[in-house]
Every structure is written in structure tokens, then in C-alpha cells.
C-alpha positions as CSV (number, residue, x, y, z in Angstrom):
1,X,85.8,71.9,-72.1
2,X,87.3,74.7,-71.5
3,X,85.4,78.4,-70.8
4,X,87.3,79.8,-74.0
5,X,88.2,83.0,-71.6
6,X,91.4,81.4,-70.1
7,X,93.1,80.2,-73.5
8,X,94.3,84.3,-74.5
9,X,97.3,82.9,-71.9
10,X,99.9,81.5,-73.6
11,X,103.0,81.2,-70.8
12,X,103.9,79.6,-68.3
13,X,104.5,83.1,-66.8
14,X,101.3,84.6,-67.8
15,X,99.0,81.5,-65.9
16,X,101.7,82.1,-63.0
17,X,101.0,85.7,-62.6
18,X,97.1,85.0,-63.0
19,X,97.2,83.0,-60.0
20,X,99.1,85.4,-58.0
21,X,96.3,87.9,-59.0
22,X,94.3,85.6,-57.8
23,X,96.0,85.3,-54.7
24,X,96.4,81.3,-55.3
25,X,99.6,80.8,-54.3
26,X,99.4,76.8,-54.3
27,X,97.9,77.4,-58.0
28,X,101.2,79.7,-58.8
29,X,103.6,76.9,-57.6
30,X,101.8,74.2,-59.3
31,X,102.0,75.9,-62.4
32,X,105.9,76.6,-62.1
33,X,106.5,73.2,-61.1
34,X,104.8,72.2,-64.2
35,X,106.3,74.7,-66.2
36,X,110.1,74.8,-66.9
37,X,110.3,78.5,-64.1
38,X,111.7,80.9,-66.0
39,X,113.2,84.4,-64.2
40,X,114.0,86.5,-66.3
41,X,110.6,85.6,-68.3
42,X,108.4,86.0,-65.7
43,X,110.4,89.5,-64.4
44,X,109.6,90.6,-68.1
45,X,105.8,89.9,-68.3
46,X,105.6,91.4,-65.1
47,X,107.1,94.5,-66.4
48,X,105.0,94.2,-69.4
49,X,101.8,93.8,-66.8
50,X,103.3,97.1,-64.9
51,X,103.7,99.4,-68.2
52,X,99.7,97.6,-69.2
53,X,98.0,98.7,-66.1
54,X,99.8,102.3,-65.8
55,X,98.8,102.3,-69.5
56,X,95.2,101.7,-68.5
57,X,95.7,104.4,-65.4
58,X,95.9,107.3,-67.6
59,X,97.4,109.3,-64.9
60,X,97.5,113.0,-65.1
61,X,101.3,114.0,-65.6
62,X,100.0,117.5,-64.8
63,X,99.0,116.5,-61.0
64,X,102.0,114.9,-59.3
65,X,100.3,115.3,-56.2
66,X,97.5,112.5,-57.5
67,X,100.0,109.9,-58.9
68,X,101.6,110.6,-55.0
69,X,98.6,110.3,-53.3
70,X,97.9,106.8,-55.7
71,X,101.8,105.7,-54.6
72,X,100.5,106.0,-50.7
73,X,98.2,104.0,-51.5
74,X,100.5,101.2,-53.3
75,X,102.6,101.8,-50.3
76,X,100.2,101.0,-48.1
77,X,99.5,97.5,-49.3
78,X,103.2,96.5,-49.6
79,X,104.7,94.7,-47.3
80,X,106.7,96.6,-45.1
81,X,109.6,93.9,-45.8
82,X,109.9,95.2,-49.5
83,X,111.1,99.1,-48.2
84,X,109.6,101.0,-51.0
85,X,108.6,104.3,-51.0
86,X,106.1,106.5,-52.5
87,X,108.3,108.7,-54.3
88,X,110.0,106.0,-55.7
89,X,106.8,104.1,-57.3
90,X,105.6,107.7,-58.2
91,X,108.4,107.9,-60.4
92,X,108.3,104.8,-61.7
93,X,104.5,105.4,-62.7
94,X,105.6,108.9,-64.1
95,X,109.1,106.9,-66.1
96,X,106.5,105.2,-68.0
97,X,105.1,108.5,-70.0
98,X,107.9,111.2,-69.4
99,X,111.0,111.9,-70.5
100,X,112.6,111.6,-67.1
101,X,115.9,109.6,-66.1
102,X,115.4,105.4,-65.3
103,X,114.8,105.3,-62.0
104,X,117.7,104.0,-60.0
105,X,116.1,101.2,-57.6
106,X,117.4,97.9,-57.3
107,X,115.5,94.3,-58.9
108,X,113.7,93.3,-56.1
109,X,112.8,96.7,-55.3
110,X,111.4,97.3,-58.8
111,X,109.6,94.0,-58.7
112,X,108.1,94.7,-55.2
113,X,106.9,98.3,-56.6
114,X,105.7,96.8,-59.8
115,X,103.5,94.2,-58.5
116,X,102.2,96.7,-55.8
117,X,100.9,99.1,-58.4
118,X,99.3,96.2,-60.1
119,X,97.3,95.0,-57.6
120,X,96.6,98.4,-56.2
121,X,95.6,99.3,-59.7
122,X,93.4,95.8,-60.6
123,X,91.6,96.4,-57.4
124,X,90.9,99.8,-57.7
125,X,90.1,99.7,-61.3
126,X,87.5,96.2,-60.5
127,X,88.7,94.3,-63.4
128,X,87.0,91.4,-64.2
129,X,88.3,87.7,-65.3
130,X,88.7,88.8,-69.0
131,X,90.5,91.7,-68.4
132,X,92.9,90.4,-66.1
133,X,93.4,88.2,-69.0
134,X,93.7,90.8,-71.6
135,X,95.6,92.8,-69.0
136,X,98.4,89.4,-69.1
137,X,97.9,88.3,-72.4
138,X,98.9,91.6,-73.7
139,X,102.3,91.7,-71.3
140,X,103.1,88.3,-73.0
141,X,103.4,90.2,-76.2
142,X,105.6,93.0,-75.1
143,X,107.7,90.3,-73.6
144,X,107.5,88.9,-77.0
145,X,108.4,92.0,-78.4
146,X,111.5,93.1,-76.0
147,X,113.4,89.8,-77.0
148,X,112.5,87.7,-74.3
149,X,112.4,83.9,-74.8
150,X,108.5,83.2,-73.6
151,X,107.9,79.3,-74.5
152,X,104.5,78.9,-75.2
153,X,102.4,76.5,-72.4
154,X,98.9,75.3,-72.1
155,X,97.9,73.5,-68.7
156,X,96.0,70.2,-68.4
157,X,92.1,69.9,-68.0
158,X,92.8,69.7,-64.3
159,X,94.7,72.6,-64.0
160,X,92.5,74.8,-65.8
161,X,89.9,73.0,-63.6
162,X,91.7,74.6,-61.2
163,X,91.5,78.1,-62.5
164,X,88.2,78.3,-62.6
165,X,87.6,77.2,-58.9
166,X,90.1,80.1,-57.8
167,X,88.3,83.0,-60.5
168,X,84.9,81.4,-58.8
169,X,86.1,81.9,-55.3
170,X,87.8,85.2,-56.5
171,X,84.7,86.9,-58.5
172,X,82.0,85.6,-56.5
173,X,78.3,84.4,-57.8
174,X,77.9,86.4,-61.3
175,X,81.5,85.1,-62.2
176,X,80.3,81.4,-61.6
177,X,76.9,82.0,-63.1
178,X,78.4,83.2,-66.0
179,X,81.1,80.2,-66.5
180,X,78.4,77.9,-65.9
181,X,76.6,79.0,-69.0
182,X,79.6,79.0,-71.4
183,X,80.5,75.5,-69.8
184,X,77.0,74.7,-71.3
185,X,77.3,76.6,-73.8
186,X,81.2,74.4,-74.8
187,X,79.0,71.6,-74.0
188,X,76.3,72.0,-76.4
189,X,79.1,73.0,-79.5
190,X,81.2,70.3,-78.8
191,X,77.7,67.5,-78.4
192,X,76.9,68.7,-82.1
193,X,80.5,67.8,-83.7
């Protein structure tokens, strides 16, 4: 019985990425030991996630000095192991809706940039459980879209189990009041088949 919320994920990658939201990293590793790990997959729905969320951002191309001032910020909660700057995620933010040349940074650079503006971003913005899922769900398709070979993957009752302990942890009491009445709610569907 599952809450109906999680099943928009249809990687591997995407269930991978929604445990690194969640900070889970022992749910992240389970899931890619589970699931055939896929690099180049997973660096594609991250990008996908990263052109979502700027998407969602609607920055003002107008004010550089606010997409700057949002970089800091992204700086800020990096790691200072990952060396990127502000300017450098300020143009990556801006490469998404202006005709300006591909920023020249290298993979794990990008990556480390990428992931900072989206958890910067799904902080900031207080996105909930289902649009965290939307937010993945719709970087699987553009992964879909750009080529990449995403195999489709559905976890096990005990993983998803799983899930749902982490998001409860994660969103707190409305989060867990809320799955507790779609659980019943499953419950009550699937009692009248």
C-alpha cells in the first residue's frame, strides 16, 4: 500500500536523488546497490533537476546583482572542498535563459554547483513531498528527452517503507498526518476490491 505520491518516480536515479534531498544517505546507497548505478544517468537527471528548479526560480535576468547575491548564498552551503564560486553558479543560473557562451567549469565542478543551487533553491522555495517529486519526476523526462538511457525501477514495499520514514522525519507532523490518511485511505480502496 503505497501513499500513491511516491510512484511519479520512475528511476533508479530519480529515488536516488530523492533520498539525497532528503539527506538519507544510507537510503541513497541502498537504492544504487539495488539499482544497476548508472553515471552518466544520474549526472543527467541531475541536470534536468538543475534546469527544473532555475525554471521554477524565475530569476530576473535584469538584476544580476540578485541572481549574485542568491549564488553567495549557494556558495555558502557548499562545501568548501567543491571550490566553486559565485560567479561561476551565477552564470550557470543565467546559461539556462540567455544567450550567453557554456560556461567553461569542469564535471565535478558543475555537479557540485548544480546540486548546491538545488538544495539552496528547494529550501528556500519550502517545497513539499509532492513537489520534490514533480520537481524529479519531471528531470526524468528531460533525461528521457536528451537521449539518455534511464531504465525504468520501482523499489520493494520495504524500500518505499523506507521513504516514507525519511519524508516523515524530513517534513515533520502535517507530512505524517497526511500519509497516515492516504495509507487509510489505500487501505479502505484496496479492502473493497
Amino acid at each position: 500500500m503505497t501513499t500513491g505520491r511516491a510512484t511519479r518516480l520512475s528511476t533508479s536515479q530519480g529515488y536516488y536523488w530523492h533520498a539525497m534531498l532528503l539527506g538519507n544517505r544510507t537510503l541513497a546507497r541502498r537504492v544504487l546497490t539495488t539499482a544497476k548505478p548508472d553515471n552518466r544517468a544520474l549526472a543527467a537527471v541531475l541536470a534536468g533537476m538543475f534546469k527544473v528548479t532555475v525554471r521554477w526560480l524565475r530569476p530576473d535576468l535584469d538584476s544580476p546583482e540578485e541572481i549574485h547575491q542568491f549564488a553567495e548564498r549557494v556558495t555558502m552551503r557548499l562545501q568548501a572542498a567543491s571550490d566553486v564560486t559565485a560567479d561561476e553558479i551565477a552564470l550557470l543560473v543565467t546559461e539556462q535563459f540567455a544567450d550567453v557562451p557554456e560556461v567553461d567549469i569542469t564535471p565535478p565542478r558543475r555537479v557540485a554547483a548544480q546540486w548546491g543551487v538545488i538544495v539552496t533553491a528547494t529550501v528556500g522555495l519550502g517545497l513539499a513531498p509532492g513537489n520534490l517529486d514533480r520537481l524529479i519526476s519531471e528531470a526524468e523526462g528531460l533525461a528521457r528527452q536528451w537521449g539518455i538511457d534511464v531504465v525504468a525501477y520501482r523499489p520493494g514495499p520495504l524500500l518505499r517503507w523506507r521513504f516514507e520514514m525519511a519524508e516523515g522525519r524530513w517534513y515533520g507532523y502535517s507530512a505524517r498526518e497526511r500519509w497516515r490518511t492516504e495509507r487509510m485511505g489505500a487501505f479502505v480502496d484496496w479492502w473493497r476490491d
